[in-house]
C-alpha positions, 0 to 999 in steps of 0.5 A: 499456484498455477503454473506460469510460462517460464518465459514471463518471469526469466525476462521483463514481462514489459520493455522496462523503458516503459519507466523512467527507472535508472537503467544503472541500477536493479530495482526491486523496491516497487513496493515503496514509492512504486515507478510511474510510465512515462506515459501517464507522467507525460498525459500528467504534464498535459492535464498541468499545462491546461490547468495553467492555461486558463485555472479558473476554467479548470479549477473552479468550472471543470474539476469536479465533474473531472474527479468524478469521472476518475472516481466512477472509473477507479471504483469500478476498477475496485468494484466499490460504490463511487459515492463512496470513494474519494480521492486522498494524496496516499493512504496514510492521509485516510488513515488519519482522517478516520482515526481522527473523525472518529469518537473515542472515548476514555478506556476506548481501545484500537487494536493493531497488530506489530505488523502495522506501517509506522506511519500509521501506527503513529497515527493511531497512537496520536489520535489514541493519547488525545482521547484517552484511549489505547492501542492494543498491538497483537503480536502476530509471529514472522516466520507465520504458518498460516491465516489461521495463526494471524487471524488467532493473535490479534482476536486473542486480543479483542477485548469488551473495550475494543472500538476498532481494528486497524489492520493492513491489508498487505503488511510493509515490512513483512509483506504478508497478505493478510485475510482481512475478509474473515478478519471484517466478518469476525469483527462483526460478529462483535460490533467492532469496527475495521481500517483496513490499510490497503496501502498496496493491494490496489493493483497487485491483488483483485480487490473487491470492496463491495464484497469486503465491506469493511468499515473504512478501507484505504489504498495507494494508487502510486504503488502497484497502479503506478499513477503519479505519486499523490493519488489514493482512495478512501472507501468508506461504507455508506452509514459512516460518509456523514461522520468521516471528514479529512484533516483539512476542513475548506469551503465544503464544511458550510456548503448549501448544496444538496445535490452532494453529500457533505463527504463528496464536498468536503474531500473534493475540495481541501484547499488548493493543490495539483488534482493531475495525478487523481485525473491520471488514474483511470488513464494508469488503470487503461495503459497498464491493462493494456500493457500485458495480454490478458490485462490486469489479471494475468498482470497480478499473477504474473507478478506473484508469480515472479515473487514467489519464484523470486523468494524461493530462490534466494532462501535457498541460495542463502539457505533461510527459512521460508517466512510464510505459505504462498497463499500469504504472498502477493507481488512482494516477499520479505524473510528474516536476515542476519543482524545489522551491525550498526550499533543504533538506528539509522539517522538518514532521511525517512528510513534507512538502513546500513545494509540497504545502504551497502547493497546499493552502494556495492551492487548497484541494487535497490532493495529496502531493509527493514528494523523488525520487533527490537532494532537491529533485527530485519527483514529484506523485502522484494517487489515483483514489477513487470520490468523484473525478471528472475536473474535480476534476483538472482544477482541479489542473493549472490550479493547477500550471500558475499555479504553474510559470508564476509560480514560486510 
């Protein structure tokens, strides 16, 4: 990787006041929900206020025209086809709408691999029991070598019966950058089809979706373009738009009109909901880029840059291996801690740890824990956000430290 100015990742590459992050507490869990500026939450507020004021006006006469304003600018962003894109509330609701429009039949298999988000992994199974078909899950090992070693487990399990693979683009509890282009050229060559889960790419990697030209792609726009939350995108390649529908079906289904595909009208309209984060986008994309000299490139390799410097200094600190080279590594990094005493899964809220828990509680830190392969075995991973700097890390390791050497 190249060398970065030392100085962008020993102190915040921004004014972390730009967010509404609680000043208390050292927040390196970007990777989760992400963090929203004031300013797009308050240019947010402004679109609701004239929603409210006249919603008719709003709603009916001007919103389409106003959503395909956003989706002209985030696919440019993303270097895809606005026809192609449409707004979704997050990445798992993409998940589900192409999984559940698709037509598997019995003996049917859809390949994944133990890296996969749960969510989506559940999706999978659900969409998988009502057709009788299966899910297949390579095991793709952690500690990882290289691109050649993931790309090796989950082909190794591509069968005759195989119709799809589901993959993360940047996995969640192990935050390794899978190579999902050579993934999408090998499945071709077997006319198997590819999801690529893109929860957390937009934003911290460059991402072309013309070049990918995967099947089905889909991302958050709330995580690394820190939008508002419930903004996100579905891409899906021209041949399959007629075939690919959401999960709620509204006035778009029987619509006459000609002058749009069905999947633009069906998408654009799923019943009546907040549309101000998907209209705050394009002002997310602006306002970050404006944020950093040299805008958006020097924004994801600055924080790339912090994560790896970040993850580099706590396996040393702790003296643990390394989970992966750095070409596998994005703005977030994760390695392999020591067990959890909790003798069973945590019961609080979506997910939770006891580790995690103590971390915050204790160090006034928040970082996310994660169960890998058979409970309690984990992963810790960290996010690298402009309002991050190096000693904030730092803190972290001495506090794992403490808490491996006193066993909590």
């Amino acid at each position: 990787m190249e060398k970065i100015n030392e100085k962008l990742i020993t102190r915040p590459a921004v004014d972390p006041d730009v967010w509404a992050l609680d000043k208390n507490i050292i927040f390196l869990n970007h990777g989760s929900f992400g963090s929203c500026p004031k300013a797009i939450l308050e240019h947010q507020n402004q679109l609701r206020v004239q929603m409210e004021r006249e919603p008719i006006q709003f709603l009916v006469r001007k919103l389409e025209n106003l959503l395909d304003e956003a989706r002209v600018k985030l696919a440019a962003f993303l270097n895809g086809e606005p026809n192609s894109l449409v707004f979704v509330p997050n990445a798992t609701y993409g998940v589900n709408c192409v999984l559940n429009s698709l037509r598997f039949s019995e003996g049917d298999e859809i390949l994944i691999t133990n890296h996969e988000y749960n969510a989506c992994r559940n999706v999978a199974y659900f969409v998988a029991e009502k057709r009788g078909a299966k899910v297949v899950s390579a095991t793709v090992p952690f500690p990882v070598r290289d691109e050649n070693e993931i790309i090796g487990s989950i082909f190794s399990h591509l069968t005759e019966r195989t119709r799809l693979i589901m993959v993360d683009h940047i996995t969640s509890p192990t935050a390794l950058v899978f190579p999902v282009e050579r993934i999408i050229q090998k499945a071709k060559q077997y006319g198997v089809l590819v999801l690529v889960d893109g929860a957390h790419t937009a934003g911290m990697l460059p991402l072309d979706l013309k070049r990918l030209d995967a099947d089905f792609y889909t991302g958050n726009c709330h995580k690394w373009l820190c939008s508002p939350k419930g903004s996100a995108f579905l891409y899906v390649k021209e041949k399959w738009v007629d075939t690919i529908r959401p999960v709620a079906i509204s006035h778009g289904a029987n619509s006459p009109r000609k002058d749009r595909s069905r999947y633009l009208l069906e998408f654009g309209w799923t019943g009546t909901f907040d549309p101000t984060a998907y209209l705050s986008v394009p002002r997310s994309i602006d306002y970050l880029g404006s944020l950093v000299q040299g805008g958006w490139e020097m924004i994801m390799h600055r924080n790339r840059a912090l994560a790896i410097a970040a993850r580099d200094l706590i396996c040393n600190y702790l003296e643990i291996e390394l989970a992966a080279p750095d070409g596998l590594i994005g703005s977030m990094a994760a390695f392999k801690i020591w067990d959890s005493p909790a003798k069973e899964p945590p019961k609080i809220g979506l997910y939770s740890d006891v580790l995690q828990n103590i971390i915050l509680e204790r160090y006034k830190i928040e970082v996310p824990v994660f169960p890998w392969e058979d409970f309690p075995h984990q992963t810790l991973r960290i996010s690298a956000q402009l309002y991050n700097n190096l000693e904030q890390y730092e803190i972290l390791a001495k506090a794992l430290k403490e808490l491996r050497d006193k066993k909590f």
